[in-house]
Wavefront OBJ file of the C-alpha trace (Angstrom):
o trace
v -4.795 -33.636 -156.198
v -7.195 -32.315 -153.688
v -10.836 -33.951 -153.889
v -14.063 -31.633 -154.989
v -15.535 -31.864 -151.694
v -12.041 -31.085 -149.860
v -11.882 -27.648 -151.833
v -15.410 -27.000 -150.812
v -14.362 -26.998 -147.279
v -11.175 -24.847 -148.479
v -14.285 -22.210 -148.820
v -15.714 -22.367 -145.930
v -12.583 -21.449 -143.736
v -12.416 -17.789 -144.865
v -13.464 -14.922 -143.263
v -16.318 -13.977 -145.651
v -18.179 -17.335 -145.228
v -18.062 -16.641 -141.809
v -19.307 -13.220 -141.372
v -22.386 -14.742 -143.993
v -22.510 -17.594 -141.806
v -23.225 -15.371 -138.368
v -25.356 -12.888 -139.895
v -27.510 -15.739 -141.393
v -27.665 -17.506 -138.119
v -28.463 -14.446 -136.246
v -30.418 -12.037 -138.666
v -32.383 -15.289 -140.985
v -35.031 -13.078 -141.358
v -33.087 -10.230 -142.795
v -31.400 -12.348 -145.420
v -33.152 -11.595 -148.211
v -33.694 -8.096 -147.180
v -29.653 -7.406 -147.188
v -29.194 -9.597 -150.437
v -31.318 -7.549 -151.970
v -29.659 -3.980 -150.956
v -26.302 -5.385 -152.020
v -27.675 -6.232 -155.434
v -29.048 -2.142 -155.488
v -25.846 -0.762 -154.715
v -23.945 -3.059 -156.601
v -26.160 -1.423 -159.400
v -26.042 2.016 -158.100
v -22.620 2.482 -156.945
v -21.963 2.961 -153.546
v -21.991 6.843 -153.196
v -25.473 6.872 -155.154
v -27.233 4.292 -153.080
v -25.739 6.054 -149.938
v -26.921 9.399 -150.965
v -30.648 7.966 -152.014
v -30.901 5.905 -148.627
v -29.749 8.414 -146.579
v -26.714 6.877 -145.218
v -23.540 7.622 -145.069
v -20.947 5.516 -147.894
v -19.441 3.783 -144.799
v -22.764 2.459 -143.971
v -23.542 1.356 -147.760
v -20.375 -0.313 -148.115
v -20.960 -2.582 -145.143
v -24.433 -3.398 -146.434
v -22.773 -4.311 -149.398
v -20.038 -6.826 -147.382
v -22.771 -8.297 -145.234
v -24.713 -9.260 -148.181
v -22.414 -10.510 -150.634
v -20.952 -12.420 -147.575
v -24.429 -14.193 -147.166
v -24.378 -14.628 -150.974
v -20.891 -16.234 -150.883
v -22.327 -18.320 -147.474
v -25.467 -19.683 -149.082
v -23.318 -20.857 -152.253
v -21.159 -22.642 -150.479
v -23.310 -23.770 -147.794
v -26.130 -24.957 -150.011
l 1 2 3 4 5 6 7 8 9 10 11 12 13 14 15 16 17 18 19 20 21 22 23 24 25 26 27 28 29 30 31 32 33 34 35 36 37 38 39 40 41 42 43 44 45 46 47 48 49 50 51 52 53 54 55 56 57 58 59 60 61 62 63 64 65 66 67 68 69 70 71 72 73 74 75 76 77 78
C-alpha cells in the first residue's frame, strides 16, 4: 500500500499541477487575480462571463484552466 506522502507526489506529476506550477512561478502576482475569474465563470458559465468580459468563450475557458490549475497547484503544493 502506497504511503500518504507517496500519493501526494502521484499529484504533482500531472499536467495540471504543472501548468499551475509555471503560471505561479511566472505570473505570482496574477494569482489571485486568475483564481478569482475562474471562480466568476465557474459561477457564470462560460458563454456568460465571455459575453460580459468581452472575450471570446475560447479565451474564458482558458482563464478558467489556468486558474483552477493554480487552485489544484497551491493544494497540492501547500
Amino acid at each position: 500500500m502506497a504511503s500518504p506522502d507517496d500519493f501526494l507526489e502521484s499529484l504533482a506529476d500531472g499536467t495540471l499541477y504543472s501548468m499551475g506550477a509555471y503560471f505561479s512561478d511566472q505570473h505570482p502576482d496574477l494569482v489571485d487575480e486568475v483564481i478569482a475569474q475562474a471562480d466568476a465563470i465557474e459561477e457564470r458559465g462560460l458563454r456568460s462571463y465571455a459575453d460580459d468580459a468581452g472575450m471570446g468563450v475560447e479565451e474564458a475557458y482558458e482563464t478558467l484552466m489556468t486558474g483552477l490549475a493554480v487552485r489544484y497547484y497551491k493544494a497540492v503544493a501547500g
